[in-house]
C-alpha positions as CSV (number, residue, x, y, z in Angstrom):
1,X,-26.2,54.8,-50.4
2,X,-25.4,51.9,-51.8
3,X,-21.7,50.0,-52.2
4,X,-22.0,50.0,-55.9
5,X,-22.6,54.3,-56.0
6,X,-19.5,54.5,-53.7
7,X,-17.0,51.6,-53.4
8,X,-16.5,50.6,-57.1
9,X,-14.6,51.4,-60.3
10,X,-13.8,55.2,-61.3
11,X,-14.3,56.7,-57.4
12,X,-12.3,58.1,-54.9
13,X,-11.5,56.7,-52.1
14,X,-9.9,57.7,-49.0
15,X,-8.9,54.9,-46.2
16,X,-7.9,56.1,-43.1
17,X,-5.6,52.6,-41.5
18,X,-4.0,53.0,-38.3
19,X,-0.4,50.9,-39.3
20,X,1.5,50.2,-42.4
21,X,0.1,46.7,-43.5
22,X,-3.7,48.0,-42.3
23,X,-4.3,48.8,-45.5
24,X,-3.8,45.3,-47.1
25,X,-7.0,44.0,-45.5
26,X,-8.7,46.1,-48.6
27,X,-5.9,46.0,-51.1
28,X,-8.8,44.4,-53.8
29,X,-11.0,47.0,-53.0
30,X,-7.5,49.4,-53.5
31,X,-7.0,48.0,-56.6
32,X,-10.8,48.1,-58.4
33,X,-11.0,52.0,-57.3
34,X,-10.0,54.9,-60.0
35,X,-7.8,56.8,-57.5
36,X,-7.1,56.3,-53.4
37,X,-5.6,57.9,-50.8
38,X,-4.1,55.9,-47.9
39,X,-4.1,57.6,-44.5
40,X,-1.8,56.1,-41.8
41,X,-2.7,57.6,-38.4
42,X,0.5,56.4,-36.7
43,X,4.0,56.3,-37.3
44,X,3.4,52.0,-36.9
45,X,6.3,52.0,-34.0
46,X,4.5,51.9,-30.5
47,X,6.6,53.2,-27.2
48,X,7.4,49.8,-25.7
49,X,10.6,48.5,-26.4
50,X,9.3,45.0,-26.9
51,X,8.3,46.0,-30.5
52,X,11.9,47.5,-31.6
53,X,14.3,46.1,-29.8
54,X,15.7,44.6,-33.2
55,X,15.9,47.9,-34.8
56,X,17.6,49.6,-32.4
57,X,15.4,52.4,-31.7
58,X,11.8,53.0,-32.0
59,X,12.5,56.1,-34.5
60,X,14.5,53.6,-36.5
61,X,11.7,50.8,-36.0
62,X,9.3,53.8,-37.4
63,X,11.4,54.7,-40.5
64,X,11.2,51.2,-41.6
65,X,7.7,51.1,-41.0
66,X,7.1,53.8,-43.7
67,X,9.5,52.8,-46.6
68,X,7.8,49.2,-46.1
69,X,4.7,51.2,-46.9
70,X,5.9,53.2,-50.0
71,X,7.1,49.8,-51.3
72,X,3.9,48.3,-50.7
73,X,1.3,50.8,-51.9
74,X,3.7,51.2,-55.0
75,X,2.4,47.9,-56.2
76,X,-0.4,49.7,-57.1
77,X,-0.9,52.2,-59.5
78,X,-3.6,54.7,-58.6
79,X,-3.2,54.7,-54.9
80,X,-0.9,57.5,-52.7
81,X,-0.3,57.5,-49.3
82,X,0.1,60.1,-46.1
83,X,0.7,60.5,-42.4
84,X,-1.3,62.2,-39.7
85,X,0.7,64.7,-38.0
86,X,0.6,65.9,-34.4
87,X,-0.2,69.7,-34.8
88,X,1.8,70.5,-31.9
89,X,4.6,68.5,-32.9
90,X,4.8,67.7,-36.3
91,X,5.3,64.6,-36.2
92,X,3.3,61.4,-36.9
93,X,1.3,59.5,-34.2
94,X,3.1,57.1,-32.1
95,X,1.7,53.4,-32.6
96,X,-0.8,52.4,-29.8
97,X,-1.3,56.4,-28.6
98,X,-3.5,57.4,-31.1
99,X,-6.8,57.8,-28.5
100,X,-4.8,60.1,-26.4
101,X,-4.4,63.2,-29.6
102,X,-8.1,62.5,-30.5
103,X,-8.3,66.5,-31.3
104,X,-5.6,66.8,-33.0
105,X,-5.6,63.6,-35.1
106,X,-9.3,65.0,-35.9
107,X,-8.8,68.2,-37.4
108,X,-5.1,66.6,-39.2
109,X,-8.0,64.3,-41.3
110,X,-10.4,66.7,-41.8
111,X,-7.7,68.9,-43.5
112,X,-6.8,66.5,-45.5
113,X,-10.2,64.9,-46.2
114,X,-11.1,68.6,-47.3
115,X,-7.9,68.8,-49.8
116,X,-8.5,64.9,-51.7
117,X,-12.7,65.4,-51.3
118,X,-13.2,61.9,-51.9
119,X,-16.2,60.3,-52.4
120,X,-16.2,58.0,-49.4
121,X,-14.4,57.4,-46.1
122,X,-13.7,54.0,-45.4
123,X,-11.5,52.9,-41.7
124,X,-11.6,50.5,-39.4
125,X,-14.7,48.5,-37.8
126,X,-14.9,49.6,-34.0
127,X,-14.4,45.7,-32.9
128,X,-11.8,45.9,-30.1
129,X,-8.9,44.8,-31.7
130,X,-6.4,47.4,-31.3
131,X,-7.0,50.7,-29.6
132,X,-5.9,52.5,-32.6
133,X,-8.4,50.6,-35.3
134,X,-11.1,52.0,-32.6
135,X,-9.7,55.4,-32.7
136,X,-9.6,55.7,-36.2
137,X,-12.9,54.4,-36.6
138,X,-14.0,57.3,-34.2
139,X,-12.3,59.7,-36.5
140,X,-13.9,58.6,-39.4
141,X,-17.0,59.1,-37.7
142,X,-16.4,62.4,-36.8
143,X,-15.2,63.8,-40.1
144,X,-17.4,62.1,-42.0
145,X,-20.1,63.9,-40.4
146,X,-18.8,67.3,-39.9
147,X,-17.8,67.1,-44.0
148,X,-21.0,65.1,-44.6
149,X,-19.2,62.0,-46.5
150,X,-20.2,58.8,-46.8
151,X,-18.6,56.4,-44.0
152,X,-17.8,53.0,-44.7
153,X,-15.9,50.2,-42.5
154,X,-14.2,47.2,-43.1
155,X,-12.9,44.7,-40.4
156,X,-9.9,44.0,-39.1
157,X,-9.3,41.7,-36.3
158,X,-11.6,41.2,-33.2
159,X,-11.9,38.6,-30.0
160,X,-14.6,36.1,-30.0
161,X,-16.7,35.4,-27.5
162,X,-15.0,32.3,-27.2
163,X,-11.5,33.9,-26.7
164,X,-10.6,33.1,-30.5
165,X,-9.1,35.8,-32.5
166,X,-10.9,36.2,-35.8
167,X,-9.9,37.7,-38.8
168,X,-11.5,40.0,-41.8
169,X,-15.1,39.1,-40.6
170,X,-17.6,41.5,-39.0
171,X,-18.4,40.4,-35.3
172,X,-22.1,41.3,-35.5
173,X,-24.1,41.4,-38.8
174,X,-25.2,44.9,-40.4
175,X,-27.4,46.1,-42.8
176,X,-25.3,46.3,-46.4
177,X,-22.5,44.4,-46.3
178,X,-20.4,43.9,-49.1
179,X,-18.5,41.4,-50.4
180,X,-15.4,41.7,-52.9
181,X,-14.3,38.1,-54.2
182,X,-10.5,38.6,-55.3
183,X,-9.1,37.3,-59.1
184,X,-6.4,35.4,-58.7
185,X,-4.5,38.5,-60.3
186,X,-5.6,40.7,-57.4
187,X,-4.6,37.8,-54.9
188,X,-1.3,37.5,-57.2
189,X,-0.6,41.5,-56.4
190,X,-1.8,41.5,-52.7
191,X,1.2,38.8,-52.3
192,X,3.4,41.3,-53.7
193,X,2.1,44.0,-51.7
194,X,2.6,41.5,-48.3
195,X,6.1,40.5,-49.3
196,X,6.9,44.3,-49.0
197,X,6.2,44.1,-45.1
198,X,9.4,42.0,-44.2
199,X,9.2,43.8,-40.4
200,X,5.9,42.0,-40.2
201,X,6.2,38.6,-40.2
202,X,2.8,37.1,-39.2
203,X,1.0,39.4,-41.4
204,X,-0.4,36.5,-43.6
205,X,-2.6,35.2,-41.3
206,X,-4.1,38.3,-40.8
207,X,-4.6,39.0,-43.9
208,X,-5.2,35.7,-45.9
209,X,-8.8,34.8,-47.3
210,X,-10.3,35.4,-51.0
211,X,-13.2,37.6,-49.6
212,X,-13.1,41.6,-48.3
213,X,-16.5,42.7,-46.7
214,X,-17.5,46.3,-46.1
215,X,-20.3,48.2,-44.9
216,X,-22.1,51.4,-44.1
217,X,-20.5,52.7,-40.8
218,X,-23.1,52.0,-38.0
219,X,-23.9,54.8,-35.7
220,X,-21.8,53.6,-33.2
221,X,-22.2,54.4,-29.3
222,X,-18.5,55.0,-28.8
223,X,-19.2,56.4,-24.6
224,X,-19.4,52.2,-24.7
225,X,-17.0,49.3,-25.8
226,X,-17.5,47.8,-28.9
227,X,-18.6,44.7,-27.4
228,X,-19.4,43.4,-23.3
229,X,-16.2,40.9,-23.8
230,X,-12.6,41.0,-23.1
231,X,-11.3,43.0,-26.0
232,X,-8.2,41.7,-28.3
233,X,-5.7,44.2,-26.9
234,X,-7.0,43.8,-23.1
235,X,-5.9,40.0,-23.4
236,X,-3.1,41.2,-25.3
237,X,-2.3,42.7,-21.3
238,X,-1.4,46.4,-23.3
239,X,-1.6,49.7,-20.3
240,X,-4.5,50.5,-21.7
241,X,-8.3,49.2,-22.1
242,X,-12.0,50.1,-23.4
243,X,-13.1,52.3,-20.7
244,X,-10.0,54.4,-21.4
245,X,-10.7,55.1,-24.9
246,X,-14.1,55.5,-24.6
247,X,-13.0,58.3,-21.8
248,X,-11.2,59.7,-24.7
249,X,-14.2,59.2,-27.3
250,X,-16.3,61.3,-25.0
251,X,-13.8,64.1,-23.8
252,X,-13.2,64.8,-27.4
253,X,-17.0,64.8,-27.7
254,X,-17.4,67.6,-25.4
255,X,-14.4,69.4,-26.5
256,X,-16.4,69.5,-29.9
257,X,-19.6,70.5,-28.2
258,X,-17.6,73.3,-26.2
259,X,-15.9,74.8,-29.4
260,X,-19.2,74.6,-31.3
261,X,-20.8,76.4,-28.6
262,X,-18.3,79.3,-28.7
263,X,-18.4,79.6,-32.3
264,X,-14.9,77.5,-33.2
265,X,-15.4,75.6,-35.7
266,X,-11.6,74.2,-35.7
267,X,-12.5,70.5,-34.0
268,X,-13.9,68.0,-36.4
């Protein structure tokens, strides 16, 4: 399918980001669609005290996360926004955990992907930049294809080969990219949409070009790392790496396979 039949004027789109701020990195595409729905699949507050310390509290940290993210998606005018919840605790997804509730966060999505029946999917590229813009882009995968939806990707963040960290470009190419050149009134209500994030200071060089690019979701091998390199949040020296989420990518897996067996059709 092409970009044109699914990301463009008068659809609906549902993005499923990871943090609040994620969803800037497509705020043209959010602003050219009829109606959206933003999915955050964590709370944005991770466990380690090194990322809260000035709030206090991480449940503090997390409540400023999300009314920075009403303010910012209320720039816009057609789009809405919602948090994953743990089914066994109701509560969001902590930052950085999202691999370890892969079941969970799965059948959370398809619920709500079955409620807003968008015409497309659209998450993270599966780069290695942050464990939960690979989760997410495992989710995607899974309930696009269970709900048969189209499944579209956009990139983040990744670590070049040359230990660089790039920005809002594909690592490898693929078959149907898409690019969206921003109006200087989309740029203009992007800014806006940044200034909203005060918590986040070095957003705007994540997040800074004139160009968004999207593509088909390939059909990613996720029992592998995205790429033979150090990934992003391995340098980064976080307690996790690629082998452990692709552990996770292939327990859910058979978890899926198991219920499917037995007749369940619960697991996305």
């Amino acid at each position: 399918m092409r970009a044109d039949d699914v990301l463009s004027v008068g659809r609906h789109l549902l993005v499923v980001v990871a943090h609040q701020d994620d969803e800037i990195a497509c705020s043209v595409l959010l602003q050219r669609v009829r109606e959206a729905l933003i999915v955050f699949a964590t709370d944005g507050a991770p466990a380690a005290e090194f990322f809260w310390s000035a709030y206090g509290s991480r449940r503090r940290y997390a409540e400023v996360r999300h009314a920075e993210a009403l303010q910012s998606v209320g720039v816009l005018e057609n789009a809405g926004i919602l948090f994953l919840k743990d089914q066994e605790t109701d509560l969001p997804f902590r930052d950085q955990e999202l691999f370890r509730r892969l079941a969970s966060a799965a059948q959370s999505l398809k619920t709500v992907v079955q409620q807003f029946t968008p015409d497309a999917l659209l998450g993270p590229a599966y780069e290695g930049g942050h464990p939960d813009h690979d989760a997410c882009s495992f989710l995607v995968n899974a309930v696009g294809r269970a709900l048969s939806i189209p499944r579209w990707e956009m990139p983040l963040y990744h670590r070049s080969s040359n230990g660089s960290l790039v920005h809002q470009a594909f690592r490898t190419s693929g078959d149907g990219e898409t690019l969206l050149h921003a109006s200087q009134l989309e740029l203009k209500r992007r800014e806006e949409m940044l200034s909203k994030y005060a918590s986040q200071r070095d957003l705007p060089k994540f997040v800074s070009g004139g160009v968004e690019r999207f593509r088909p979701q390939p059909d990613y091998d996720y029992s592998q790392p995205p790429h033979p390199g150090a990934l992003n949040y391995e340098v980064w020296g976080w307690p996790m790496n690629g082998s452990d989420l692709c552990a996770a990518f292939q327990r859910h897996g058979a978890q899926r396979r198991a219920a499917s067996a037995s007749g369940e059709t619960s697991l996305a």
